[in-house]
PDBQT receptor file of N, H, CA, C and O in Angstrom, charges set to zero:
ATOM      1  N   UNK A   1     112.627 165.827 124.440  1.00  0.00    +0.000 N 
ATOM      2  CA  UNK A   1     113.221 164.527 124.595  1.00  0.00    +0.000 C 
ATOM      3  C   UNK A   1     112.214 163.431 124.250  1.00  0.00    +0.000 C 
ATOM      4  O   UNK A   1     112.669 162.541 123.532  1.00  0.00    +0.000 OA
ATOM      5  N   UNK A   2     110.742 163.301 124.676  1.00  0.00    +0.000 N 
ATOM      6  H   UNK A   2     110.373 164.024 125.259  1.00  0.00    +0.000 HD
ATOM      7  CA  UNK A   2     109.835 162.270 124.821  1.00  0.00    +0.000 C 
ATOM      8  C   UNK A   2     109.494 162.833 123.195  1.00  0.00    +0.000 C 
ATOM      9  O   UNK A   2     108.675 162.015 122.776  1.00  0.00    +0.000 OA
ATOM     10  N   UNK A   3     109.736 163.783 122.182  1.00  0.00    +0.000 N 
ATOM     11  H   UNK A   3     110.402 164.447 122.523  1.00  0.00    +0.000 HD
ATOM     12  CA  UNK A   3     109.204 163.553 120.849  1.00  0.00    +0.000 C 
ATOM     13  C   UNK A   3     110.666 162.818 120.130  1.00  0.00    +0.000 C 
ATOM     14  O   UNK A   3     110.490 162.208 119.075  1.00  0.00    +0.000 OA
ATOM     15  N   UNK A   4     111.816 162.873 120.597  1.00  0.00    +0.000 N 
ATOM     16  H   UNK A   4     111.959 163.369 121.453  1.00  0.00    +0.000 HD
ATOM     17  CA  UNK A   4     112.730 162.492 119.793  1.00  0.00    +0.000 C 
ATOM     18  C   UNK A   4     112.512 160.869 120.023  1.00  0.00    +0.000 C 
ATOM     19  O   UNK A   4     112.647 160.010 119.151  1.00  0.00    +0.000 OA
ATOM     20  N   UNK A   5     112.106 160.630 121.548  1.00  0.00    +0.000 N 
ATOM     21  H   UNK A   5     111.997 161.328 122.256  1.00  0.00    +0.000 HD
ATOM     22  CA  UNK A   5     112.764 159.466 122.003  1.00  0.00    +0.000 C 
ATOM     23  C   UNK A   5     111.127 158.478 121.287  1.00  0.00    +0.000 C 
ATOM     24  O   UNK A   5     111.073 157.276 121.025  1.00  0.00    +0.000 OA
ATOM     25  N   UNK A   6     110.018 159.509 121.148  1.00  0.00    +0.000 N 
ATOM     26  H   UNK A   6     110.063 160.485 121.361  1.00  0.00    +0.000 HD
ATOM     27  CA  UNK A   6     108.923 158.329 119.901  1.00  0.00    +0.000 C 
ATOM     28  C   UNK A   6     109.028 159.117 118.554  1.00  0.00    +0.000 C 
ATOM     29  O   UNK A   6     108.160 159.801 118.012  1.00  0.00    +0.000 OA
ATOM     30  N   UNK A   7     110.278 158.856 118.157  1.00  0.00    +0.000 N 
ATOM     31  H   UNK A   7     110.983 158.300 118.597  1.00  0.00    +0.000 HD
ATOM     32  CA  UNK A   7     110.416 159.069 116.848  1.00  0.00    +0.000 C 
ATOM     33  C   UNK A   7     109.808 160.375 115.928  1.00  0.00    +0.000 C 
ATOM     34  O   UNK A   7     109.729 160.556 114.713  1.00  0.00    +0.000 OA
ATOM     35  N   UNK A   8     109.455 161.118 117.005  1.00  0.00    +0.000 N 
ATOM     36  H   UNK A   8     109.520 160.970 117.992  1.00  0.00    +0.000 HD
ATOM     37  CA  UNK A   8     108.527 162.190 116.285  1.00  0.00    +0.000 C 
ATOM     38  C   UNK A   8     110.012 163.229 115.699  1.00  0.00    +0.000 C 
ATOM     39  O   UNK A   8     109.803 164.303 115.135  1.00  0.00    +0.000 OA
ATOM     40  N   UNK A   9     111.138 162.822 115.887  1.00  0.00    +0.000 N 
ATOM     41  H   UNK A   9     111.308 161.949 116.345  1.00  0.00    +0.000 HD
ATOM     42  CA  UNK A   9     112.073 163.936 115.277  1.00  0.00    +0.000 C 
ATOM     43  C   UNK A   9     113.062 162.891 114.993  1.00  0.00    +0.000 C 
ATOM     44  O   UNK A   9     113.162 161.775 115.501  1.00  0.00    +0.000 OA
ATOM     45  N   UNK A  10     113.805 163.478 114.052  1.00  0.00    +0.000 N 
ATOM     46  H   UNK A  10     113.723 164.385 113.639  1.00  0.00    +0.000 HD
ATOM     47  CA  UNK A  10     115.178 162.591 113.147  1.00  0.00    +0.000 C 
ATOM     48  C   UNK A  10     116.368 162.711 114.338  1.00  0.00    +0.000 C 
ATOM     49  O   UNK A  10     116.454 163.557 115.228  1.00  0.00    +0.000 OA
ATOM     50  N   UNK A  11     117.262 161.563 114.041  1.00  0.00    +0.000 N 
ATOM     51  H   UNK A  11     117.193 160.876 113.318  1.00  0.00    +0.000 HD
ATOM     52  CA  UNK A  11     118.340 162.014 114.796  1.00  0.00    +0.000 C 
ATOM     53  C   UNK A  11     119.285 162.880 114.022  1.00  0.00    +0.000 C 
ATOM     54  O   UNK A  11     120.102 163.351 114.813  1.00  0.00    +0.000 OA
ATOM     55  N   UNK A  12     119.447 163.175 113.118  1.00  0.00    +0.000 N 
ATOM     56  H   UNK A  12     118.783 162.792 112.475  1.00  0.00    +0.000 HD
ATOM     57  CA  UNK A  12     120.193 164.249 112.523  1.00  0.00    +0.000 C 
ATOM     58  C   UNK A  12     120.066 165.236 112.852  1.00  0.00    +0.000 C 
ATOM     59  O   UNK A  12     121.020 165.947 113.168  1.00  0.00    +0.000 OA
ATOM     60  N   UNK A  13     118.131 165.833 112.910  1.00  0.00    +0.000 N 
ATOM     61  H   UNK A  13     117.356 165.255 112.654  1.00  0.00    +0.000 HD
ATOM     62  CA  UNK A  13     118.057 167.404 113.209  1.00  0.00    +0.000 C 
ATOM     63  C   UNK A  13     118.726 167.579 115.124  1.00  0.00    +0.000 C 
ATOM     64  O   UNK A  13     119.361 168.486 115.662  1.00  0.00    +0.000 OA
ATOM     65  N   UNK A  14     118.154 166.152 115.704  1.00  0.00    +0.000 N 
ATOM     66  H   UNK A  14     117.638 165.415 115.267  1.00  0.00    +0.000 HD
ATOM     67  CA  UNK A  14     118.933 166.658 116.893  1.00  0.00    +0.000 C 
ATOM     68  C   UNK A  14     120.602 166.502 117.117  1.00  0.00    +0.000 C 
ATOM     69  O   UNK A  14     121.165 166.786 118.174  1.00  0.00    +0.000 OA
ATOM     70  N   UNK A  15     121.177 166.067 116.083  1.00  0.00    +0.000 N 
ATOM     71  H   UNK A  15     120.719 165.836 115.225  1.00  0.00    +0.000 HD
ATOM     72  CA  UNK A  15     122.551 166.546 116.275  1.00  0.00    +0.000 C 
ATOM     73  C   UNK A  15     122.839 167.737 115.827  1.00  0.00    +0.000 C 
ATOM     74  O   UNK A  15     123.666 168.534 116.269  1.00  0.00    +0.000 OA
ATOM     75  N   UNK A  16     121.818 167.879 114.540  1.00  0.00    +0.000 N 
ATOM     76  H   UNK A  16     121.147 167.232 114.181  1.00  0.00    +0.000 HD
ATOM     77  CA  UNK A  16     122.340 169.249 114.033  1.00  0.00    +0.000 C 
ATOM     78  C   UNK A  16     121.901 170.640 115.286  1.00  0.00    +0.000 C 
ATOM     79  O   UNK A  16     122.452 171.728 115.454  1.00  0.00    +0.000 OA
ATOM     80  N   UNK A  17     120.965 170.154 115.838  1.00  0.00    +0.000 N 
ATOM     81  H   UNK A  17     120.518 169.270 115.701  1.00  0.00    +0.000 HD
ATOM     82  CA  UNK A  17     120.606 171.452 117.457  1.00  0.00    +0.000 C 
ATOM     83  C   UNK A  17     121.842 171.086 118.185  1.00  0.00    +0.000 C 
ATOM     84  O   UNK A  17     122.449 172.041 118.670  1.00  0.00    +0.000 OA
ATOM     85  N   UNK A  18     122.493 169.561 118.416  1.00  0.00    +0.000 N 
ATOM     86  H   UNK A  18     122.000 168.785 118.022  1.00  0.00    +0.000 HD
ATOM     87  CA  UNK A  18     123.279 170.152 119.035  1.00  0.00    +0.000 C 
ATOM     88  C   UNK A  18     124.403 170.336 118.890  1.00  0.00    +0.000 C 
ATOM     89  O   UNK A  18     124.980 170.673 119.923  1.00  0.00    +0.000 OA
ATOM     90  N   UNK A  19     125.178 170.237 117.760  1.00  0.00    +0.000 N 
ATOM     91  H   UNK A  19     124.709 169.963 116.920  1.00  0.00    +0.000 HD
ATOM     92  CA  UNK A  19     126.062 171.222 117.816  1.00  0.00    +0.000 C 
ATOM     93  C   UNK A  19     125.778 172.467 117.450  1.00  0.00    +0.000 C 
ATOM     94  O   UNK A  19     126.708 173.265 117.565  1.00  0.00    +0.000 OA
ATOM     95  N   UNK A  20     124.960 172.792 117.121  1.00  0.00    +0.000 N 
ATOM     96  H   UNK A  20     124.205 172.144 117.027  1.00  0.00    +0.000 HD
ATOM     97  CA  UNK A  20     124.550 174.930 117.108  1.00  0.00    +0.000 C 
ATOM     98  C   UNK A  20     124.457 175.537 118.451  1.00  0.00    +0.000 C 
ATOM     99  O   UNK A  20     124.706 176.676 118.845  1.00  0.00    +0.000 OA
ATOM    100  N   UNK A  21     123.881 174.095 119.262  1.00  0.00    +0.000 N 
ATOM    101  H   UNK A  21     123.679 173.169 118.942  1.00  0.00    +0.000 HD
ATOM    102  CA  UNK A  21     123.850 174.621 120.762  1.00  0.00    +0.000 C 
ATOM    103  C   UNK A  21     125.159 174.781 121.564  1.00  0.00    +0.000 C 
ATOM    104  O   UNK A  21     125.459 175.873 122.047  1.00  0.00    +0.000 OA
ATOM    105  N   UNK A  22     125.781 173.909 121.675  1.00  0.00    +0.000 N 
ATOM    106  H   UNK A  22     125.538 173.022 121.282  1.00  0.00    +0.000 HD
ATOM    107  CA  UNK A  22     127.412 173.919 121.710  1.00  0.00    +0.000 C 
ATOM    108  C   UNK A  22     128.467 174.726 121.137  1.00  0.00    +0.000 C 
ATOM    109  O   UNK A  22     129.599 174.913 121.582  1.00  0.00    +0.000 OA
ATOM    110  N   UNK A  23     127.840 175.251 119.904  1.00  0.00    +0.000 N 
ATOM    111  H   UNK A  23     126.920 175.099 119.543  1.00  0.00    +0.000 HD
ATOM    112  CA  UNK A  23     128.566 176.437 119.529  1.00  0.00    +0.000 C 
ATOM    113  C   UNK A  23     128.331 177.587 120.305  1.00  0.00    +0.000 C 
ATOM    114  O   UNK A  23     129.204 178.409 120.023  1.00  0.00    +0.000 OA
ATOM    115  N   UNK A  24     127.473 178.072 121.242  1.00  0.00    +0.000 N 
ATOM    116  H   UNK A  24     126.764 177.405 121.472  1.00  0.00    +0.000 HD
ATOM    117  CA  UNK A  24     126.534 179.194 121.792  1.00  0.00    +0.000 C 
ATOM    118  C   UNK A  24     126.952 178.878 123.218  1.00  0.00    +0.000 C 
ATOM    119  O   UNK A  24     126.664 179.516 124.231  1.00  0.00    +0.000 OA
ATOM    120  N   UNK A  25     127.650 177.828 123.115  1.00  0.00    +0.000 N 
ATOM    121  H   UNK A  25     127.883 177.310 122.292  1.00  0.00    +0.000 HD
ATOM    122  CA  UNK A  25     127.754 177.249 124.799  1.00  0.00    +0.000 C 
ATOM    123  C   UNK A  25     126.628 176.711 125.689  1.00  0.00    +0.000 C 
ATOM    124  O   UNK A  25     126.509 176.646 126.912  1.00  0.00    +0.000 OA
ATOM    125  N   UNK A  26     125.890 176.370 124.727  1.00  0.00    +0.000 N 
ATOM    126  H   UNK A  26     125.987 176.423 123.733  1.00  0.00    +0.000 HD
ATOM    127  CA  UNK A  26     124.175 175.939 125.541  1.00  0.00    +0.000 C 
ATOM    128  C   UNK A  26     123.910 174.139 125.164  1.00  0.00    +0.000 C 
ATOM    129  O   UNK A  26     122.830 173.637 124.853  1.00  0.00    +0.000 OA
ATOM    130  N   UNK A  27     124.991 173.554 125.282  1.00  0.00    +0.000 N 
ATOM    131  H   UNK A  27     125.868 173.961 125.535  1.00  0.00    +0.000 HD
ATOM    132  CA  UNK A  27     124.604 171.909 125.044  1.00  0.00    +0.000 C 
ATOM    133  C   UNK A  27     123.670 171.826 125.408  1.00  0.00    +0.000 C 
ATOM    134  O   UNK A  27     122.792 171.599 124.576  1.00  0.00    +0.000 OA
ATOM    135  N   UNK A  28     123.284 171.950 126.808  1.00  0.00    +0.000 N 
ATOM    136  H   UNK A  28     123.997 172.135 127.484  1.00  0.00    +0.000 HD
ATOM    137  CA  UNK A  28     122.103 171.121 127.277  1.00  0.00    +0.000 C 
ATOM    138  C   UNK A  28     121.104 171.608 126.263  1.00  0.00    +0.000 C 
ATOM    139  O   UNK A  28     121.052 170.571 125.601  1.00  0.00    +0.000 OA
ATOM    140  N   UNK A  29     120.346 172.356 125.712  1.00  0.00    +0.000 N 
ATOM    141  H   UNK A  29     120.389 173.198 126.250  1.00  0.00    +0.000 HD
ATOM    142  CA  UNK A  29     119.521 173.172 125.263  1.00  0.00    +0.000 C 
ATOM    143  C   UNK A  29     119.029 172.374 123.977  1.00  0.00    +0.000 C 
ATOM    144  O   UNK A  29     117.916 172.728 123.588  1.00  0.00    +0.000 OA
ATOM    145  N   UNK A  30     119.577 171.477 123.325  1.00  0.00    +0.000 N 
ATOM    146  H   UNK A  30     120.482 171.191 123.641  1.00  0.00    +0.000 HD
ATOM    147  CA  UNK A  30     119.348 170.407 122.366  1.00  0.00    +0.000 C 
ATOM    148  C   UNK A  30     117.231 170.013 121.754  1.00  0.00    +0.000 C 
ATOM    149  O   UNK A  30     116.384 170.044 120.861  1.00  0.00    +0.000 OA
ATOM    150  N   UNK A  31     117.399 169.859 122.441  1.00  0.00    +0.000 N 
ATOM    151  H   UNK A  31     118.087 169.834 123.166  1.00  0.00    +0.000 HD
ATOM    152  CA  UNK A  31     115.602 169.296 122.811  1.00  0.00    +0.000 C 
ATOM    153  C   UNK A  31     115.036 170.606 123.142  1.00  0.00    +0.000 C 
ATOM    154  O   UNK A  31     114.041 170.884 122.474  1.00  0.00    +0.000 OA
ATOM    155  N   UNK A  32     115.368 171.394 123.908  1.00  0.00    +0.000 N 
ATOM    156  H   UNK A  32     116.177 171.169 124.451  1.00  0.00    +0.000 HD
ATOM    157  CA  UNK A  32     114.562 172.968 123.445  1.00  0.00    +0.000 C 
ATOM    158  C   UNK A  32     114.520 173.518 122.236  1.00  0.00    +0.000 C 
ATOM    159  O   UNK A  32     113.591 174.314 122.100  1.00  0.00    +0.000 OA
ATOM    160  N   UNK A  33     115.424 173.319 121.021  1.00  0.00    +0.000 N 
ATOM    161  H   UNK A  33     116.178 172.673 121.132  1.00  0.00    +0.000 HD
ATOM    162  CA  UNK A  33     115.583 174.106 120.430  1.00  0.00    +0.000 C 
ATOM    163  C   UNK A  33     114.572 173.483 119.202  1.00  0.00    +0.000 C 
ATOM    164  O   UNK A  33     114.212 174.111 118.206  1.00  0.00    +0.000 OA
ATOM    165  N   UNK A  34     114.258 172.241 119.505  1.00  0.00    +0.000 N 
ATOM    166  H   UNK A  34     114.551 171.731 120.314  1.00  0.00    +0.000 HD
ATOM    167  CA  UNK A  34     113.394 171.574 118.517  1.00  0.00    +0.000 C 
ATOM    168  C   UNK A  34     111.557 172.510 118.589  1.00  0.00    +0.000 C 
ATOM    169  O   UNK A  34     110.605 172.277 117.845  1.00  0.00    +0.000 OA
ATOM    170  N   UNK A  35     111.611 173.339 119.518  1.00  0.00    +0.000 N 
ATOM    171  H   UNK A  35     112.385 173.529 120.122  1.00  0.00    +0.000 HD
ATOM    172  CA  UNK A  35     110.054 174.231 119.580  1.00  0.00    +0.000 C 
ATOM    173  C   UNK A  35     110.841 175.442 119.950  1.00  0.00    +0.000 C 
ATOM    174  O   UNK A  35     110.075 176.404 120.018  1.00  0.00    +0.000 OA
ATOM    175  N   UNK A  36     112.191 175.799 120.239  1.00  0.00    +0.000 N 
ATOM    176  H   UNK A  36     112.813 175.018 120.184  1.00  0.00    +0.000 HD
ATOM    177  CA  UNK A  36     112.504 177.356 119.828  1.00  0.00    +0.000 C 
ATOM    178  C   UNK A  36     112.849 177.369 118.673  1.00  0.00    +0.000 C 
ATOM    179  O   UNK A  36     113.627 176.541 118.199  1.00  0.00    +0.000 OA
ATOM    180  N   UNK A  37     112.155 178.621 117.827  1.00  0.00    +0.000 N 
ATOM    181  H   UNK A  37     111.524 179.294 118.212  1.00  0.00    +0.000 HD
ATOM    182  CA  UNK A  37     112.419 178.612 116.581  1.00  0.00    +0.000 C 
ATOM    183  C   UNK A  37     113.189 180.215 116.921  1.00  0.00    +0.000 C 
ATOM    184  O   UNK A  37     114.397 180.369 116.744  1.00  0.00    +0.000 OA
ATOM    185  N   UNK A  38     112.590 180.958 117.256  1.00  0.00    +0.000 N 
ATOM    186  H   UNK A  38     111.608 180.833 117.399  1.00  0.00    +0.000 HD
ATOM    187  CA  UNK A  38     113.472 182.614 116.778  1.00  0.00    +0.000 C 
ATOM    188  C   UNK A  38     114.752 182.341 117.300  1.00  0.00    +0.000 C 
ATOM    189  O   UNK A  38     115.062 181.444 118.085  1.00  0.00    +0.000 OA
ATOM    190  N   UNK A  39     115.505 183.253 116.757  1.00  0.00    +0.000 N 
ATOM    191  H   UNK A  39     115.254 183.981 116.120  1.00  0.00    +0.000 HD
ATOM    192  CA  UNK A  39     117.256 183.429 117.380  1.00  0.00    +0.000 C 
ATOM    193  C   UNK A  39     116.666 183.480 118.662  1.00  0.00    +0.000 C 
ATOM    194  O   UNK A  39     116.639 182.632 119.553  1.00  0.00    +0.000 OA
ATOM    195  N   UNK A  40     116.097 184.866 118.589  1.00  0.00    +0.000 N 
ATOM    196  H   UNK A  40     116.119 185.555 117.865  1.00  0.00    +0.000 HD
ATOM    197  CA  UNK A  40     116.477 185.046 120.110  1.00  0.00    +0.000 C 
ATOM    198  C   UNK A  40     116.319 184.353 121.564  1.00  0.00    +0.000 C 
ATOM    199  O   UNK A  40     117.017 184.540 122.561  1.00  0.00    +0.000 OA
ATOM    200  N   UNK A  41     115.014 183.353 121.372  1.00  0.00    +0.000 N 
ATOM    201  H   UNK A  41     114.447 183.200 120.562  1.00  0.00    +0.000 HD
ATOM    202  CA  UNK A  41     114.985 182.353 122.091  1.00  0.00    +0.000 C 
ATOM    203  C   UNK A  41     116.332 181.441 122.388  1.00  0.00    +0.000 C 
ATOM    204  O   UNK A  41     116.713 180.960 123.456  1.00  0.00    +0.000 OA
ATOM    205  N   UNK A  42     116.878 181.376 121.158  1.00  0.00    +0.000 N 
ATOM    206  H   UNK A  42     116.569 181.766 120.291  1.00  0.00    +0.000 HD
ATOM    207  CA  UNK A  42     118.273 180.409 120.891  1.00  0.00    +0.000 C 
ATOM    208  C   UNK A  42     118.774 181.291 121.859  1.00  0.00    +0.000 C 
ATOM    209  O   UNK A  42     118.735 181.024 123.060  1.00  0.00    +0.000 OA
ATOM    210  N   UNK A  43     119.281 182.411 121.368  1.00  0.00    +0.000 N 
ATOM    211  H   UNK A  43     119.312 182.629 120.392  1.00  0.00    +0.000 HD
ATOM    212  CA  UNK A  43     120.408 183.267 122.050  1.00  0.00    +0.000 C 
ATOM    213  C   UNK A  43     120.632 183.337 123.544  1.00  0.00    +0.000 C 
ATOM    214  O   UNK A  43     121.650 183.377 124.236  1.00  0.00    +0.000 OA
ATOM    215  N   UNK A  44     118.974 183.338 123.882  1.00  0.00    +0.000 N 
ATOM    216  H   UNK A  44     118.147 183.305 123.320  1.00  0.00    +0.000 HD
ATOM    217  CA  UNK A  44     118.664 184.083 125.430  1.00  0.00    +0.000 C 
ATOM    218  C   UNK A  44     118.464 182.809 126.074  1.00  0.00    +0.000 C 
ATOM    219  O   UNK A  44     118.913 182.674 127.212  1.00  0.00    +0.000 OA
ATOM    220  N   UNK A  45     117.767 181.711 125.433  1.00  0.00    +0.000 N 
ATOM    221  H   UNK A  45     117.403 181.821 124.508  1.00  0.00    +0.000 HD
ATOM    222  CA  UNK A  45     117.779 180.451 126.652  1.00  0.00    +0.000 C 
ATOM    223  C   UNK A  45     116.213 180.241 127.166  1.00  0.00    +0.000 C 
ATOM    224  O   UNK A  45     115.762 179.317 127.843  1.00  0.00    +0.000 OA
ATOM    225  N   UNK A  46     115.512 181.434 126.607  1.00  0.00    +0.000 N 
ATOM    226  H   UNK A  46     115.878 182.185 126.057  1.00  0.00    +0.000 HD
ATOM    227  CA  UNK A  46     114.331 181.364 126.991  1.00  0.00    +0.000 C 
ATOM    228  C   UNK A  46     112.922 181.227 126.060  1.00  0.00    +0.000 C 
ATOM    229  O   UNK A  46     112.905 181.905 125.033  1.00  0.00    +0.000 OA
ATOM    230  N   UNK A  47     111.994 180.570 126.296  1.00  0.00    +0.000 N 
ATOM    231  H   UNK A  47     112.008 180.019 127.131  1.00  0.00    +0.000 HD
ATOM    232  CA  UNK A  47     111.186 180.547 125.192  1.00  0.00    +0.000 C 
ATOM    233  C   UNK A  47     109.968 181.405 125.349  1.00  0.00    +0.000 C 
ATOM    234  O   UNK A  47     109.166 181.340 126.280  1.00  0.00    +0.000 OA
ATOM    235  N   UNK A  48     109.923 182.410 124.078  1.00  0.00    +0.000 N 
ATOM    236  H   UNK A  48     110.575 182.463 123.322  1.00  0.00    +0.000 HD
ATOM    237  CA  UNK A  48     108.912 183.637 123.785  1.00  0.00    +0.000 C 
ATOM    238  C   UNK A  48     108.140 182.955 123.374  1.00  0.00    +0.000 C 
ATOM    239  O   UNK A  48     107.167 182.815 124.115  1.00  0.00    +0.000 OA
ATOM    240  N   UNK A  49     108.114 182.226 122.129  1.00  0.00    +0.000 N 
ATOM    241  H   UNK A  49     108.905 182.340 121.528  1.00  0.00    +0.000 HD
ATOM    242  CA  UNK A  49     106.568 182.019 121.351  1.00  0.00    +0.000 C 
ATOM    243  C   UNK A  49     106.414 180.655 121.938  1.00  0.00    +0.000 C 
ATOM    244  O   UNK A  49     107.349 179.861 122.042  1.00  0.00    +0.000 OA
ATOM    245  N   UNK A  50     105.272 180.439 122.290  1.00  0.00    +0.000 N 
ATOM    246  H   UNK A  50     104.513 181.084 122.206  1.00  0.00    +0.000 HD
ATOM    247  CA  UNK A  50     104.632 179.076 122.935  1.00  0.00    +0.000 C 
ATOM    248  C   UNK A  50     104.659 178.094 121.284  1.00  0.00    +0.000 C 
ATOM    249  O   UNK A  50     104.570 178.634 120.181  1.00  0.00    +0.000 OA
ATOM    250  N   UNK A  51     104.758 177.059 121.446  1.00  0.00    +0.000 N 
ATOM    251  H   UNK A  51     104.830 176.620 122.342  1.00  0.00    +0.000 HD
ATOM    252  CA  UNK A  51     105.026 175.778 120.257  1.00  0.00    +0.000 C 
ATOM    253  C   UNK A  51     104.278 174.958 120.671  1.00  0.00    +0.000 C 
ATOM    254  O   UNK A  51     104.306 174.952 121.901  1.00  0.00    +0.000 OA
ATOM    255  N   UNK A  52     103.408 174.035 120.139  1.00  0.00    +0.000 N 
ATOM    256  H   UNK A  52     103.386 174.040 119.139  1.00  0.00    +0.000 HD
ATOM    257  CA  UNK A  52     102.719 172.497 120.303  1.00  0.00    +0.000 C 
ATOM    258  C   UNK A  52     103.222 171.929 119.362  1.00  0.00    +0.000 C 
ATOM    259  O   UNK A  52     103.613 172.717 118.501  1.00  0.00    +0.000 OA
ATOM    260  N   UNK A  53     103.419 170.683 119.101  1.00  0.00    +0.000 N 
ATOM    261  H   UNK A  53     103.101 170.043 119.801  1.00  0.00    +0.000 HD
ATOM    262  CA  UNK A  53     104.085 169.418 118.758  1.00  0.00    +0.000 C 
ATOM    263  C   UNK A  53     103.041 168.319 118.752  1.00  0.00    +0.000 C 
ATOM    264  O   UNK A  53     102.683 167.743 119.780  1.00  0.00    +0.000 OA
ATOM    265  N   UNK A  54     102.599 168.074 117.609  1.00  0.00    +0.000 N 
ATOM    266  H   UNK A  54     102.890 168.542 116.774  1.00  0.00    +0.000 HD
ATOM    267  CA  UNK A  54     101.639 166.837 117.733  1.00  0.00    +0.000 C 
ATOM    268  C   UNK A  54     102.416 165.577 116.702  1.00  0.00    +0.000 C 
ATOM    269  O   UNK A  54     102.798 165.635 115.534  1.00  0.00    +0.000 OA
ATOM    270  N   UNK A  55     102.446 164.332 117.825  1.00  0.00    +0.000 N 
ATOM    271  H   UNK A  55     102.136 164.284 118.775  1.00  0.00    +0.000 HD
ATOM    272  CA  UNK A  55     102.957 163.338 116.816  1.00  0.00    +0.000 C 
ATOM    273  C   UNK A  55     102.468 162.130 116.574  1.00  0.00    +0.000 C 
ATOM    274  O   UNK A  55     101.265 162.154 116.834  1.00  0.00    +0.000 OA
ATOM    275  N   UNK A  56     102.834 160.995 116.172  1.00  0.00    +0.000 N 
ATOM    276  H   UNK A  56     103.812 160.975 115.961  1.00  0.00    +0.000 HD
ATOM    277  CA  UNK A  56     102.126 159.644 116.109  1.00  0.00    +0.000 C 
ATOM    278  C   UNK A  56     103.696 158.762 116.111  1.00  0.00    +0.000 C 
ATOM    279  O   UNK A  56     104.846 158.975 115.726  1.00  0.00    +0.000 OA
ATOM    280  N   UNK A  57     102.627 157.236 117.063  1.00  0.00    +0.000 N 
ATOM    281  H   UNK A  57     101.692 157.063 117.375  1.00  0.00    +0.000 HD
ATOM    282  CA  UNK A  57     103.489 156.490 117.007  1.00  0.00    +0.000 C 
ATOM    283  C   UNK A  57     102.765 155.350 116.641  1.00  0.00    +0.000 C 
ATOM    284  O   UNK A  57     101.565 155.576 116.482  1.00  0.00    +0.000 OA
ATOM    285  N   UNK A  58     103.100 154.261 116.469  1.00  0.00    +0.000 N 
ATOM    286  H   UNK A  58     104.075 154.077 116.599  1.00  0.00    +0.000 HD
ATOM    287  CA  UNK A  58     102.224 153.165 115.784  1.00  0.00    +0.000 C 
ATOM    288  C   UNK A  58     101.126 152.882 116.562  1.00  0.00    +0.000 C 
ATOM    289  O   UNK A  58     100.272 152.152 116.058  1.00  0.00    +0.000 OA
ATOM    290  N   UNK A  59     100.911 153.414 117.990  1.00  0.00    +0.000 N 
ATOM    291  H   UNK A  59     101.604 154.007 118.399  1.00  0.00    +0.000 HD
ATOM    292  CA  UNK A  59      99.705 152.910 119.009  1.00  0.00    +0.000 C 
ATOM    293  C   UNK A  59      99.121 154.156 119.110  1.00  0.00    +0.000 C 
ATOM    294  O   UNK A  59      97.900 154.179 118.952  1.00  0.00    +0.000 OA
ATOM    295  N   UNK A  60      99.803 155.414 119.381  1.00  0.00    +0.000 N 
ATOM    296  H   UNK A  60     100.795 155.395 119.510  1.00  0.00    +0.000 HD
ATOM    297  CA  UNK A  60      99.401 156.480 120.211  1.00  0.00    +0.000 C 
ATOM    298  C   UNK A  60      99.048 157.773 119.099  1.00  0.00    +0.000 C 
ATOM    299  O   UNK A  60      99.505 157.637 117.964  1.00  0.00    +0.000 OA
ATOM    300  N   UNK A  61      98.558 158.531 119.286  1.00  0.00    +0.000 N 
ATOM    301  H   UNK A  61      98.186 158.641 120.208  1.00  0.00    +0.000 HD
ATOM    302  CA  UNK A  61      98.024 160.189 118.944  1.00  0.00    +0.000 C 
ATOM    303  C   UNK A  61      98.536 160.799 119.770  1.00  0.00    +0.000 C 
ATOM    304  O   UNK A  61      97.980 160.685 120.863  1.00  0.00    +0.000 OA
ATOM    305  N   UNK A  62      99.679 161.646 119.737  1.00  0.00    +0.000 N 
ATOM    306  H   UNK A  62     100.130 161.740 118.849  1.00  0.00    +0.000 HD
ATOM    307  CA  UNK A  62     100.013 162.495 121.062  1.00  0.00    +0.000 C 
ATOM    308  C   UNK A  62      99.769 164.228 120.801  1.00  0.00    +0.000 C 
ATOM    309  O   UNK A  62     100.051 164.697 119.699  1.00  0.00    +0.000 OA
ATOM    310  N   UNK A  63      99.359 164.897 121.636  1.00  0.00    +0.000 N 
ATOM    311  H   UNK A  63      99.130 164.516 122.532  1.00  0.00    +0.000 HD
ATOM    312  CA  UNK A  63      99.592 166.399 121.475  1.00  0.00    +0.000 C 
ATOM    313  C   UNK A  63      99.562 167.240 122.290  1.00  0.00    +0.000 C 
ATOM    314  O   UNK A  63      99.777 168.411 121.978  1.00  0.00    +0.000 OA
TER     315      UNK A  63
């Protein structure tokens, strides 16, 4: 949520998570799915491979 909400992600890719998530019956899951990458994370709800996310905003370095 805090990378979408400083611009570190498009709003498209998070509509496009969520309706894939909503198809699976997992709305809420939207903003997880932006650092779950395998299906099966998708599938199961749970996250296997650990993800970092480093972004920038016009003031900040975040990671």
């Amino acid at each position: 949520h805090l990378i979408y909400k400083c611009g570190g992600i498009d709003k498209r890719t998070i509509e496009k998570f969520e309706k894939e998530a909503a198809e699976l019956g997992k709305g809420s899951f939207k903003y997880a799915w932006v650092l779950d990458k395998l299906k099966a994370e998708r599938e199961r709800g749970i996250t296997i491979d650990i993800a970092l996310w480093k972004f920038e905003t016009p003031k900040y370095y975040v990671t």
